[in-house]
Structure formats: C-alpha cells, structure tokens
N, C-alpha and C positions, 0 to 999 in steps of 0.2 A: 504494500500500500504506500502510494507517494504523499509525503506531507505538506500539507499546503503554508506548514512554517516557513519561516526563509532558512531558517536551522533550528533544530528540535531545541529548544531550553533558551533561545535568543530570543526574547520577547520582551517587551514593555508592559510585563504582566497590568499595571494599573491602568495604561492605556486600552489595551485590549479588556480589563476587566468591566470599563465605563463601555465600549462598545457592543459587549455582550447584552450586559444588563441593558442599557438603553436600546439595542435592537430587541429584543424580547418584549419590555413595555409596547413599544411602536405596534408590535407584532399585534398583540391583544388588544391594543385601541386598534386596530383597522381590522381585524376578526369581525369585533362587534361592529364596525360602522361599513363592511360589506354590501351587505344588504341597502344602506340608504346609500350608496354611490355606485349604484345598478343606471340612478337617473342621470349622471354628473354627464357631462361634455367635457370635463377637464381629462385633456387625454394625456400632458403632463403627469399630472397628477398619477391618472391610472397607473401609470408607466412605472413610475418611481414608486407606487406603493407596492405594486409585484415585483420590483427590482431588489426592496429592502426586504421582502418574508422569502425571496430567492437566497439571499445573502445568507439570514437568520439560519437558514434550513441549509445551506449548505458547510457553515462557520460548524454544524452538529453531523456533518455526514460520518455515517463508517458509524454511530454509535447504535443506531439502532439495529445494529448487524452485530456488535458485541467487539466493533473494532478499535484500535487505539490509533492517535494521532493527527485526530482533526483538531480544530484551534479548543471547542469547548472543553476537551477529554485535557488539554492540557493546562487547562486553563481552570480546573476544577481546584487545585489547592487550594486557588484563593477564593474558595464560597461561592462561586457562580452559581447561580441556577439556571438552566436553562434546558431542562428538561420541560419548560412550561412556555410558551404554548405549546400543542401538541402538534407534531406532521401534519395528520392529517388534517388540522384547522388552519394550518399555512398552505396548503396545496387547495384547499379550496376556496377561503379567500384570493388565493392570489388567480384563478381559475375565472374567478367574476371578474376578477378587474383585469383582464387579458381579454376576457370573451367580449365584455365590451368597447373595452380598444379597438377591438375587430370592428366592431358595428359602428364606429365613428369614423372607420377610414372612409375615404371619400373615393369615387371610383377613379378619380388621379393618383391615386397612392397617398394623396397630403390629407391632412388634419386642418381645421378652423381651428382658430380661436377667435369668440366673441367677433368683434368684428374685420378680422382676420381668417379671409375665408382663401381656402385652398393655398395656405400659409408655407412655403420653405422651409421659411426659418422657423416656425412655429413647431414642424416637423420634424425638421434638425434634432428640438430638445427631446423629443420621445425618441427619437431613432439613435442618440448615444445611451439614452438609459436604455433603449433595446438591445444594442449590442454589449453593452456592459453585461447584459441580464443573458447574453446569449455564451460571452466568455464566462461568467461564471457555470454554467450549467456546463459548459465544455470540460473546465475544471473539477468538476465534480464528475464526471462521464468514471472512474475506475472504481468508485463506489456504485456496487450493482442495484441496490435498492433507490439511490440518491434519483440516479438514472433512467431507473425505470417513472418511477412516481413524475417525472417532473415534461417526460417524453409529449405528451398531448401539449404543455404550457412552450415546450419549446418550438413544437412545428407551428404552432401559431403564431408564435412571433418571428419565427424564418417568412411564414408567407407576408407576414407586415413587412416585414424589412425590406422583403423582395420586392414587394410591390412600392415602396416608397423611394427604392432608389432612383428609377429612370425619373422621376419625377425631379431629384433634389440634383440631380447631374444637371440640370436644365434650367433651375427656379434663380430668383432671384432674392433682393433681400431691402428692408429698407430701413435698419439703422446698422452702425460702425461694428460693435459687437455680434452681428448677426453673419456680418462674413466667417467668425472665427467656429461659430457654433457650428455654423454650417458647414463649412470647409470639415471641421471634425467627424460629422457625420461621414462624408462623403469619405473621408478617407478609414474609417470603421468598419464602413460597408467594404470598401475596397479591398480592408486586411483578411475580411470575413469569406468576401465572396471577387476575386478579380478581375477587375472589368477597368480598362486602361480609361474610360470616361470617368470614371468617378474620379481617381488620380489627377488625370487631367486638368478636372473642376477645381479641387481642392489646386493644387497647384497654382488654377488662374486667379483664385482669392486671396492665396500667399505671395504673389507676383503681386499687387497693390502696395505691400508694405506695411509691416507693423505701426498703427496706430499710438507709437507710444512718444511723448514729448521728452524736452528736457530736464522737468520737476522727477520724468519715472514715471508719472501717470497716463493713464489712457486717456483719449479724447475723448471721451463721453466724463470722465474725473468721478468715475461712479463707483462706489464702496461694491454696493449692488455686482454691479457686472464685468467688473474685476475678479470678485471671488467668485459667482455662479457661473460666467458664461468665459471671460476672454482668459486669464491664470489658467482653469480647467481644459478647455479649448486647445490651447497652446502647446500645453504637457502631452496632452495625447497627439497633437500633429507632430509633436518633436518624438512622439516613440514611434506610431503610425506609419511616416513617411519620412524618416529619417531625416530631423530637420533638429540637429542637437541646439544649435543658434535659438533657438527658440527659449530653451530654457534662460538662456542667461535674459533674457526681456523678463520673462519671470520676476525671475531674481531682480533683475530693477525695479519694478513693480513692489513688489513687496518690501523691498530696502527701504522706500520710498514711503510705503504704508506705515513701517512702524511707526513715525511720529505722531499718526492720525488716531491711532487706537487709544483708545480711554483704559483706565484701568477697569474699569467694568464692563469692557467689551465695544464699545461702542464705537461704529467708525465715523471719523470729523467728516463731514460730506455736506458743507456750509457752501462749498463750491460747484458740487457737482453738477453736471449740465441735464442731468434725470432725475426722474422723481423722489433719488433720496436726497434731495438734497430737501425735501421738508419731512424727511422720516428719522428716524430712530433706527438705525440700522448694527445687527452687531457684528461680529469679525470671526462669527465660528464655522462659515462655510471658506473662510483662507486656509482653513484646519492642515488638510491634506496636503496642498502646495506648500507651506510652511513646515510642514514635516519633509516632505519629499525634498527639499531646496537644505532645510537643518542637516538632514542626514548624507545628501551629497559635498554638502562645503563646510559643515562643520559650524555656520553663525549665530555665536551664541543670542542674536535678539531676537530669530527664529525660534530658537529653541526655547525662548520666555515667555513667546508671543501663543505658541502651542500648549505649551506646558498651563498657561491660563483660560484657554477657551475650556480644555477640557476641566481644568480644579473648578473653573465655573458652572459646570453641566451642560450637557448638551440637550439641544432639541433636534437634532438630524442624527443620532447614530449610525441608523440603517445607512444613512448614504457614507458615512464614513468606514461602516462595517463592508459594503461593497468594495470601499477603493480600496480597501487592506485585503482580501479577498482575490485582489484582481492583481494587485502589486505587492506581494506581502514584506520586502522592504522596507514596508511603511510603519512594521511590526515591530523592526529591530527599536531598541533603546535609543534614544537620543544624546547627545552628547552632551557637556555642562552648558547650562544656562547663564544668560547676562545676567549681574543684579539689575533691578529696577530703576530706570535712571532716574536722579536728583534734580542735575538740573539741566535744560537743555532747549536751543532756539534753533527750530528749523524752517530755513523760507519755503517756498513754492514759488519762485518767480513766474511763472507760466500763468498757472493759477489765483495770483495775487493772494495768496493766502501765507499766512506766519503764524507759525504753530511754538508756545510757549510752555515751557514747565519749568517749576518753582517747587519741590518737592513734592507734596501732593495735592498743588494746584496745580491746573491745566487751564490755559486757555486759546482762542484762536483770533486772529485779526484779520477779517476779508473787507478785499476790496478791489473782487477779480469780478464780478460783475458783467455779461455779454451786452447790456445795454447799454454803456459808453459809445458801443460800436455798431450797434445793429440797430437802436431806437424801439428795442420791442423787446414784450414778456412770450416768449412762444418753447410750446415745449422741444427740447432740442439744447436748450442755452442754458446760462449759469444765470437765474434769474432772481435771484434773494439777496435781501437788502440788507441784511443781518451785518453788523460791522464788526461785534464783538460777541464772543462765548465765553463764559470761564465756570470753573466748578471746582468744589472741594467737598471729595467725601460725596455725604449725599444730596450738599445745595447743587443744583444747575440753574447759572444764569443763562437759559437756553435762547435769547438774545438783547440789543440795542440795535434799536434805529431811529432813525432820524428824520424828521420831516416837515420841511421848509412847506409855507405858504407861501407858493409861488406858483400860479398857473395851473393849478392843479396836478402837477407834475409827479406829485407823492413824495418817496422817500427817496434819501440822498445813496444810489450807489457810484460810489467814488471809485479813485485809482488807489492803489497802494504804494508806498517807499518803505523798506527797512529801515528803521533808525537805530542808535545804539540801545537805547531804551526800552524800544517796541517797536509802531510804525504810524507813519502819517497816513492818516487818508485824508483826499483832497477832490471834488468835483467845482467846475463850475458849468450852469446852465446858465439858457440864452432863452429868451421869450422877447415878444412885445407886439408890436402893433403897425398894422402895412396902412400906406399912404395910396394915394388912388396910381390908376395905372396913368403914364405919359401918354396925350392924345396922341401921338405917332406910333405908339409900339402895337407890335400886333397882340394878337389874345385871343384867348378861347377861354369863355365862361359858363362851358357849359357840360366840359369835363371834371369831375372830382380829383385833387392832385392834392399830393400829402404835404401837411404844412411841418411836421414832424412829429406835434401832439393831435393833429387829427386832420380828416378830410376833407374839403370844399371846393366847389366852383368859382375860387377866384385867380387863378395864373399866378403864384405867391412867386414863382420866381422871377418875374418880369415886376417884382412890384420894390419900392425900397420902404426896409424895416424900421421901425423906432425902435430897437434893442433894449432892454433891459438885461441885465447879469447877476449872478448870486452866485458868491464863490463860498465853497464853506472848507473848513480845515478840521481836522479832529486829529488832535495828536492821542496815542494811546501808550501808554506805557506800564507793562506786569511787572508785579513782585510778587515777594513771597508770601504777601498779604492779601494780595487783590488787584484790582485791575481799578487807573485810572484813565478818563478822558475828558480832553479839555478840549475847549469847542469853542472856537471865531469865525465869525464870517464878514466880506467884505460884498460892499455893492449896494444894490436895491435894498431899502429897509423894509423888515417882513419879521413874521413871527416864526415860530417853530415850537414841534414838539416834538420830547422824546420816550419811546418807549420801553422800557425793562421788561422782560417777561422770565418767570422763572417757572421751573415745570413744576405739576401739580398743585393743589390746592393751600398755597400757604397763609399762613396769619399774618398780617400785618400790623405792624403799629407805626405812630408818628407819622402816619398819613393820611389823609380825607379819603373816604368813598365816594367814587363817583362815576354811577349806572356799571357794574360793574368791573371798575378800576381801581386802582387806589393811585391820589395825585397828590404829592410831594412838591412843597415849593424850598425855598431853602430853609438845612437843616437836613436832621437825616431820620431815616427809618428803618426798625429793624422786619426783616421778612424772614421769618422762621418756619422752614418747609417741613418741620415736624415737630412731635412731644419732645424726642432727644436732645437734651439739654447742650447749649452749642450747636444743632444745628440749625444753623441760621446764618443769612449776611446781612451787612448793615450799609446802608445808603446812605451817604452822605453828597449835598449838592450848594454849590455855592453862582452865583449871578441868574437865578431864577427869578421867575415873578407869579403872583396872584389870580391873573389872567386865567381863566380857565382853556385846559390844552385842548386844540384842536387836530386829532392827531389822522389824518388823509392820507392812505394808502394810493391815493391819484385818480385821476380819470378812466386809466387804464384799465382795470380794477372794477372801477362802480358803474361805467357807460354798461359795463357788459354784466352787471348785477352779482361782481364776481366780490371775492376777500382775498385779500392776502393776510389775515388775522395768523398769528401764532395758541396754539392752543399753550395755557397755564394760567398763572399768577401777573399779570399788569400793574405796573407802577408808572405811571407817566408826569412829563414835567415840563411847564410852559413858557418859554423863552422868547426873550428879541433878538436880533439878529446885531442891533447894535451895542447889546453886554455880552463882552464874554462869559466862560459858563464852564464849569467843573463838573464832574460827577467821579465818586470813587466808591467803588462796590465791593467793602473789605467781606474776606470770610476766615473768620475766626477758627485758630483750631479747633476741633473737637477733642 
C-alpha cells in the first residue's frame, strides 16, 4: 500500500490535526444540508462541497479495509476522530451534489452564474475543483474499496469535465483575474486529458503577462482574488505547464501581503479596486500558498503568517485538506517562524497606501484613490474615500473622511506622499460657473456632454469658466499611541465635515447625539467598543466649531439614491475651511 505521506512520521501533526477535525465538522454540516441544496444553482459551491467529503473520505482510505497508512490511521495519537461521519453518508451526500452539477450544465458545456450566463470563467472555478476532485480519486484508485465506492461520482464528473473543455479552449473572460482561473482550468484538463488546444489556450493567456505591479500587488489590489483565484491559479500553471517563473510572482505577492495582514486575520484592502475593498476580508485562504512558498524558501514571515491562520481556526478545512491531499509537501513541518514584528513602515507607492505598526497598533494611510484620474465611482476602481484606519486590540477605527462643501463633490480622495512621520495627503478640486458662448463660435446644444460632475446640453468646452479651487492638506502622523491629523485648507471658503466611524456598536461619551451620530466639537471623547475595561479610544479635537456637520457623501452617490455610508459607530465634527483643525485618536493600552 502506497502512503499518501510525503514520509511516514514527517508530519505537522497539529497542522494536519486542525485539518482532520475541521474536514469532518464541514462533513456533517453538508450531510444535513444535502437535501436543501438539491435546489441551489450555485454550481461552485456544489463543486467544492463534493471536493471537500472526497478529500474527508479519502484522508480515511485503507481503514475501513483494516489497512494502515493513510493520513487518519496516523494521525490517530493525537485524538483525532474521524471515524465520524460515516462513508456511506459522505458518498451520498457528495452523490447529490454531483448529480446536480450535472443538471446545471448547460448544453455548451458552461455553467451560469446569476447573471452570468454560459460563463468561462465562471466555469473555470468548478472545473479546477473538478479536477482537483478527479486527482484525488486517482490517488486513492490502490485502495480497493476507496475505488470502488467513489467509481459512479467519478464518471460523472469525467463527463463534466469533458464536456466543458471544448467550451473553455474557446471562451473568453471579462475581469484581470479570470485569465488566471481560467488559463488553470485549461491546463488541468490538458494534464488530465491531452488535447494541444487546451495548452495552447492556457498558453495565449500566459503570453498577456502577469498582472502584477511594482508595490507586489495585482491589478485588481484584491485580498479576495489574490488568495482565491490568481496565488492559486499561478501555482498550478507553474506545476501544470511547467512555468516555475510563476512561482517567484507568488512569492512577491505574498512578501508584499505580509504588511496588510492584521493580527486577527484580516487583510488591509482600503485600496483595492473590488468589492473588498468595503469588506472585512480574512487571510486564511493565502493558507496553502504561504505554506507551499515557507517550505520551498524557508521565510520565516510565511511561516508566522501560516502558523496564525491556523492557531486562529479555520473555516475552509476541507479545501485545505484537499491541497494537502493533492500535494502532500504541504504536510511536512514548517520551519522556524518570524517573531511578530514591533515596529514597522511599509509604503505601497502604486497603491498610495502606507501601512504603519507601532507594537500592537496598526494603522493605514490611503490616498491611492482611481478618481483623481478617471472622475468616477465605477466598479473596477479603487473607489473609497477612507484616509485613515488604525486599531488596537479590539478598538477598530474602521475609518476618517473628509468632506468639503463644495459643489457637491462629497469626500476628499487625495494623493499620497511619505513623510518621515507618516504621510501627506493633498487634493485640490476645481468647480465654478461658464459664461455665455462667443456669438462666432460654433455649438451644438443639443447634445448632453460631460461637464465633469454631471451632464448637459451646453458645449462647456467652447465656453470660459469662473473657476473656483479648494485645496485641502491633511498631514497624518502614527505612534505608538494613536494616530494624529491635522487638516488646512486653502482657497474658496466653505465648511467641512469629518467623519470617525469605529466598528460595532460602541458607547460614547463627551459627545452630542445627533439622528444617529455622535458630534464632537472641541474637546475630546471617549468611545468605548466594549465592557473591557481599557477598551476604548479617546478623541480628542482642536479648531472645530458648533455649527452642526453637514457631512455629503456627493452627488455621485445620492442622484443615483445610492450611500456610500460605512456601517459602525459615527462620530463627526464640523469645521471651516478657514481654521485649521487637529484630530488625535489615542488608544490606550489595555
């Protein structure tokens, strides 16, 4: 019997001990929720919940045969259970969610999603959890029993795959990380089954050129699709189709990552040009890449960056019980770990972002913004107005912004400068008001033509402007205490308001209720995000005023009945543009 160890006794038994256990939980929640995702269209989904009770069931082969040497049988000293769920309740779960993956293909071979109909790249994602799900069964094939039981679940997903290739050798794709998914399919299929078009495809996708800048980050700057789609992606074209250059982009990638990861999991993505750049995103699908990159080069902040997703629990096992499964490398031990850095300032010149630690503060300074240059919030861009984050413990000031009363324009996203301190952020806008057209010049008033905040029938560029300007400054500078910023602005005189929001539901004091906010004029106040004594920070603000704040996330925003609102805790403060103006948001050790 061949071991699916990478060497009999070379194990990261704790690691592997987190992965049994949490495949087995997974296992028993999708037993029971079988039956209600008979109706789902999520064919992802399907994919990967057969992928993880294949895993489960295969991490146990050879035991129900009375064999020794698969990972549980060795993995037994250390109190595993995993006698529970039973085979046969993994074989038939996983039977339902196969059988209607069938019934969702499309007769092109492809899969929808939502409105994503007869999708490539939507396809892509089922089709490497398929072959994942097909090399594990392959590996399993010298266990007789393993084998037989799993025989019906695998010819169905040979006929998926088959029928989705000539499809994906063809299709096309329409965002930056969907080449990578996809290219990966193609070359899965091609390891699996070969056919010089699929090669080929993959190939023509590789031939565009890795997406990656000179901060290390990808062009979409997504936590997201760094770890689920293009890192993942990458690794298997680099084993797949012999593309070793790949990995080392990885490894930049992820070098790159370390400074964004919170001590509690969470990646900084205050920049990113996709939707997490207003989520809450954590770092434990980097799991894998971060081990597979540690154990090739030996880096110990991989090796800290790993060692913490798991001491924190997982919520994907099964998918990591897979890639250990599939790569068992991934099994052996890791080597010594970084301590946790103290203290430490990393830019992102690309991104406009500067990333700050102060022992066990953390904060971040953006002012990488796509709307300097494009004039619009459109999904695709780096569209959040957030200037500052910082946290300690368990406060998060989850942000600061800024927002001038000027033309409706909303909030200030500025440029960025490193300073020695911190960084500057600096915008200045232009508005004002056109004069009539010259009776010589020609015109047409009867096309809509963009004035830059909105659109009209009057020729604005044949026309001359009364300009008005509003430059504003905010210097930010971290320590070890907190985060301060001090804020000037020159030009048109106008108001402004700023907004604090810190996450969840905290108490505040030493400042007014108002329609659910709390506003602070000078003077400070403390906002205490729990019971736990200490935890809390304190606001302090100096050249404020009385004025009640008016705080407009812009035209952009409310023409189209949209919010740009941050969900938590609000603290806002109402200023002129002709007082300068402090704000410092100490947080106290605990």
């Amino acid at each position: 019997m061949t071991s699916i160890l990478p060497t009999p006794g070379v194990v990261d038994t704790p690691y592997l001990t987190a992965l049994l256990d949490g495949a087995a939980q997974t296992a028993r929640e999708l037993i029971v929720a079988s039956a209600a995702l008979l109706g789902t269209r999520d064919h992802r989904a399907l994919m990967r919940a057969a992928l993880g009770l294949i895993a489960l069931d295969l991490a146990r082969a050879g035991e129900d045969a009375g064999e020794a040497g698969g990972l549980a049988s060795q993995a037994a000293t250390s109190g595993i259970v995993t006698a529970d769920p039973a085979t046969t309740d993994l074989l038939a779960a996983a039977e339902v969610f196969v059988a209607r993956l069938a019934a969702l293909q499309n007769p092109s071979g492809l899969f929808s999603s939502e409105g994503n109909l007869d999708s490539p790249p939507d396809t892509a994602f089922t089709i490497n959890d398929l072959a994942a799900a097909l090399a594990l069964l392959d590996s399993g094939a010298p266990h007789d029993s393993f084998a037989r039981r799993w025989q019906g679940v695998r010819a169905t997903l040979e006929r998926i795959g088959r029928s989705a290739a000539p499809a994906l050798a063809v299709g096309g794709v329409h965002t930056p990380n969907h080449r990578w998914e996809l290219a990966s399919s193609l070359a899965a299929l091609h390891r699996r089954w070969p056919e010089l078009a699929l090669a080929e495809r993959a190939e023509a996708w590789l031939a565009e050129g890795i997406d990656i800048d000179a901060d290390g980050l990808y062009s979409e700057r997504s936590g997201i699709y760094a770890a689920e789609v293009t890192n993942p992606s990458l690794l298997s074209l680099a084993r797949d189709l012999d593309h070793p250059e790949l990995v080392d982009l990885v490894a930049r990638n992820l070098r790159a990552t370390v400074a964004l990861i919170e001590d509690d999991g969470e990646v900084e993505n205050v920049h990113s040009r996709r939707q997490d750049q207003r989520l809450a995103y954590d770092a434990e699908l980097y799991l894998s890449p971060l081990r597979q990159l540690a154990l090739r080069g030996g880096e110990p902040e991989f090796v800290r960056l790993a060692q913490d997703i798991v001491r924190r629990g997982l919520r994907h096992p099964a998918r990591h019980l897979a890639e250990a499964l599939r790569h068992p490398e991934l099994l052996r031990p890791l080597p010594t770990p970084a301590p946790r850095p103290v203290d430490s300032t990393v830019a992102y010149p690309v991104s406009g972002l500067l990333r700050v630690r102060r022992g066990d503060l953390s904060a971040s300074v953006f002012g990488g913004s796509d709307y300097a240059a494009t004039g619009r919030i459109a999904s695709g861009l780096a569209n959040s107005a957030t200037l500052v984050r910082a946290r300690r413990g368990g406060v998060v000031l989850r942000s600061v912004r800024v927002a001038p009363t000027f033309f409706s324009m909303g909030c200030l996203r500025p440029r960025l400068t490193v300073t020695e301190h911190g960084a500057l952020l600096a915008e200045s806008r232009t508005s004002g008001y056109y004069e009539p057209l010259a009776p010589d010049a020609p015109r047409d008033l009867t096309r809509p033509v963009d004035e830059g905040r909105y659109f009209a029938s009057m020729d604005f560029a044949r026309r001359v402007r009364d300009t008005l300007e509003l430059t504003s400054v905010i210097e930010v500078e971290v320590t070890g205490d907190g985060v301060e910023l001090t804020l000037s602005f020159s030009g048109a005189a106008t108001r402004y308001a700023v907004e604090l929001v810190f996450d969840g539901e905290a108490t505040v004091s030493g400042a007014r209720a108002l329609g659910g906010a709390w506003w602070l004029t000078d003077g400070s106040s403390t906002v205490a995000t729990s019971a736990t004594e200490g935890n809390h920070a304190v606001v302090s603000a100096e050249g404020f005023d009385d004025v009640e704040p008016d705080f407009d996330d812009g035209e952009m925003f409310g023409y189209v009945g949209g919010s740009d609102a941050i969900a938590g805790t609000r603290v806002l403060l109402s200023g002129s543009t002709a007082t300068p103006a402090r704000i410092r948001i100490d947080f106290p050790p605990r």
